[in-house]
N, C-alpha and C positions, 0 to 999 in steps of 0.2 A: 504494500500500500504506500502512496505519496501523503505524508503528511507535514502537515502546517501545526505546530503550537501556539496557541496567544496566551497574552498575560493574564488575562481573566480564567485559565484554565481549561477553555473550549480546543477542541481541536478538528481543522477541518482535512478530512480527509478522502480521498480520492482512488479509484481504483489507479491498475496498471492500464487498463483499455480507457478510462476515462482520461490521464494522463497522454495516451497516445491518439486521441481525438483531439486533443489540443493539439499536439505537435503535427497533424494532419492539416490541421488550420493554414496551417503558415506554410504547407507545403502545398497546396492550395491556390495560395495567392506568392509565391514566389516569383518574383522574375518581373520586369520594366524595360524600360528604355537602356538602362545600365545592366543589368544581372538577368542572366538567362534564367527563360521559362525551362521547369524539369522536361525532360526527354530520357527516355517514354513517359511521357506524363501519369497518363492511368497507373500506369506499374508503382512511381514516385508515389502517390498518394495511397494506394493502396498497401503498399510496402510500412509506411510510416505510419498509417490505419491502424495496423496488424500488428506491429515490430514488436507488443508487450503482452501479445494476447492468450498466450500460452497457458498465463494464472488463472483465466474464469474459472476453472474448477478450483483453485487452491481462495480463490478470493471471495469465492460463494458464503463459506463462512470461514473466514479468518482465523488465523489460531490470532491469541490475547496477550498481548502484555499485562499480565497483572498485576506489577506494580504500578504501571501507567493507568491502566484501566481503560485501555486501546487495543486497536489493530497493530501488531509488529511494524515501525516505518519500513524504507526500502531497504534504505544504509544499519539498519538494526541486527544484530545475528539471532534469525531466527532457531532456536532449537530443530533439528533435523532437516531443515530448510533444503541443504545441498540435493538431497537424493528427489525431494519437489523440484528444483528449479531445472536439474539434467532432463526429467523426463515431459519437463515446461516445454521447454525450448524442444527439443526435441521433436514435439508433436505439432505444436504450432510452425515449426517448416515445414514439415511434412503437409500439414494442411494449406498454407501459405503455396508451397511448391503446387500442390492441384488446382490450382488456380492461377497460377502464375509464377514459372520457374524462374526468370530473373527477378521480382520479388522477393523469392525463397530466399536467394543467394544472398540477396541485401538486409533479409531479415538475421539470416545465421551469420553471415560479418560483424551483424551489430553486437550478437551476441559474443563470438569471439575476442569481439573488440573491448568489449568491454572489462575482458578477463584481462587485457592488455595495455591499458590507459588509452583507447580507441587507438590504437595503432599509432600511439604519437601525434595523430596527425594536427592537433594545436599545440600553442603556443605552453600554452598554463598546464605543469602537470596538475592529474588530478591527485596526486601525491601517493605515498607510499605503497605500492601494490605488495597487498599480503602475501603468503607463500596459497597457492592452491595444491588443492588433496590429490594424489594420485586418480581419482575419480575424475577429475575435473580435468587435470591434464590427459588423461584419456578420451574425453568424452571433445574435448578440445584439438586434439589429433584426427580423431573422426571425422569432425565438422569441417576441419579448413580441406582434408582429404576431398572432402564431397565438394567444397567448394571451389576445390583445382578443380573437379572436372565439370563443374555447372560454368567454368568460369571460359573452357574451351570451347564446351557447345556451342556456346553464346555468341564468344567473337566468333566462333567462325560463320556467323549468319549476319555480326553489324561490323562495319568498320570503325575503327578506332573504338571497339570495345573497351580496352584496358582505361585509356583516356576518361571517357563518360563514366564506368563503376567505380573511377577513382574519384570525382568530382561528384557523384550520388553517391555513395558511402558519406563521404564526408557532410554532404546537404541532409543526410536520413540523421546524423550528430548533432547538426546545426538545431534541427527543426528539436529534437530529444531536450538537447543544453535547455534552449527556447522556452518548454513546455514545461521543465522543471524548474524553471527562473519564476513563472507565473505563477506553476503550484505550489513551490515551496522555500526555492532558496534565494530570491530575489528583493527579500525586503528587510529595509534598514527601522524602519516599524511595524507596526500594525497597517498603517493607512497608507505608507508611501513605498517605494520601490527605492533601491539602492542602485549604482554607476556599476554598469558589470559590461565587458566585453567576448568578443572571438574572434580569436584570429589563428592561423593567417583563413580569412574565405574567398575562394576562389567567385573571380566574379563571373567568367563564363566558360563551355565548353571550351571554343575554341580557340583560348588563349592563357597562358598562365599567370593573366595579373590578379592578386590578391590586395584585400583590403581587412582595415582590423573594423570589425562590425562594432561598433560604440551603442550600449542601450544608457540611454540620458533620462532618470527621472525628470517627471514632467508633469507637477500638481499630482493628480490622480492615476495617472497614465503614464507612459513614456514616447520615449523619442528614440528612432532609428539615426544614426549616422555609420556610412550610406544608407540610404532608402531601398531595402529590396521587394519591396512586394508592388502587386500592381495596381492597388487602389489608397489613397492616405485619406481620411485616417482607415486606420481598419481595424474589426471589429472582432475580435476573439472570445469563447468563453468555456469555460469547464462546467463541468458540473463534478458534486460533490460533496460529502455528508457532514455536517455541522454538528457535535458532539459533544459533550460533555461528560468526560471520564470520570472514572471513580476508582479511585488508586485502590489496588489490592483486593478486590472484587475476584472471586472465583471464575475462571475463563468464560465457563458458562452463563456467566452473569453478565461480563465486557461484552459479551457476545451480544447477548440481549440488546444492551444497549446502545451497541453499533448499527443494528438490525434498523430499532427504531427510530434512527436518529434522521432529521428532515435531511432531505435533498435541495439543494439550492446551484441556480446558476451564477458562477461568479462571472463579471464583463470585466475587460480588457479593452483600452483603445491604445491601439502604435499611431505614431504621425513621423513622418517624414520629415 
């Protein structure tokens, strides 16, 4: 689960597919005059759709933090977690892949990627990568296995494949960073957003100039410096469960009251 703490003790919290419906947003409306539209489009959006979807079955009912008196967050170590998240992933390519195999490919990078500090591919590490279990490095071998040869297929039917899935892996990160700024880690209060960037982002296929994306709080909103999407302002929202824990509550109990907790949409405006 994507969670938000406030000072009053409420916490709003979010699935993994709610979480990648927002970062679907922005993938969406990507691309202007300056920064290319995704290509294949449908695939981009669908790809970033899906990239978290694996959990519906683990996030139906949550296991509990019971000292929190919540949903486990993402970055939390859930008890047994590891042998959920392998056969997570796992099935959500597989399904991803019947629908659309260069999708799949993009979805299982992500996931690889993430065991990896996303391949390096920005600026900011995301800091200390812990040691993974022999499970995970196995199940990590498999994947990029299948991913060499999803990754032949492919070009050998587009040109300058390697080019495009180098520049959409990275846009499926962008759009993830994005979606996690909004649900959880982007704010210097309650009410306002804080100065966050990325970089280096490539601005279009066919050439390799990069720019550092500057997100500018802005009153209630924020501000893009450069402007990538193709309408300003634009209008983003999650949805997600407003709560009220109760510290040390028997799991069954957190559970309950995860269950009942309202749904609300939060809004989002970017400007240019």
């Amino acid at each position: 689960m994507v969670v938000r703490e406030l000072k009053d003790g409420r916490a709003i919290v979010a699935t993994q597919e709610d979480h990648a419906e927002l970062a679907a947003q922005f993938a969406a409306h990507w691309g202007n005059d300056r920064f290319s539209q995704l290509r294949p489009y449908k695939t981009m959006v669908f790809a970033t759709t899906y990239h978290d979807s694996g959990y519906r079955e683990f996030e139906g009912n949550p296991p509990i933090n019971a000292a929190k008196g919540r949903p486990y967050a993402h970055r939390e170590d859930v008890p047994g977690f590891e042998a959920t998240e392998l056969a997570a992933y796992g099935k959500n390519v597989e399904w991803v892949a019947s629908h659309d195999p260069y999708a799949a490919l993009l979805v299982s990078m992500h996931r690889t990627g993430l065991w990896q500090n996303r391949y390096n591919v920005f600026n900011e590490p995301a800091g200390r990568l812990r040691e993974r279990s022999p499970q995970v490095q196995a199940a990590k071998k498999d994947l990029e296995a299948k991913q060499e040869k999803a990754k032949q297929q492919l070009a050998a039917k587009t040109p300058g494949f390697e080019n495009e899935l180098a520049y959409n892996y990275r846009a499926l990160q962008i759009f993830d960073l994005l979606s996690l700024y909004f649900c959880c880690d982007g704010y210097a209060t309650e009410d306002t957003f804080k100065a966050y960037k990325i970089a280096p982002v490539r601005v279009a296929y066919d050439n390799d100039e990069t720019v550092e994306l500057k997100i500018v709080p802005n009153g209630h909103g924020v501000r893009f410096d450069p402007y990538p999407f193709d309408i300003t302002p634009l209008q983003v929202s999650v949805r997600a469960r407003v709560i009220k824990p109760v510290a040390n509550l028997t799991e069954d109990a957190g559970l309950e009251v995860y269950q009942k907790a309202p749904r609300q949409i939060f809004n989002f405006q970017i400007t240019g």
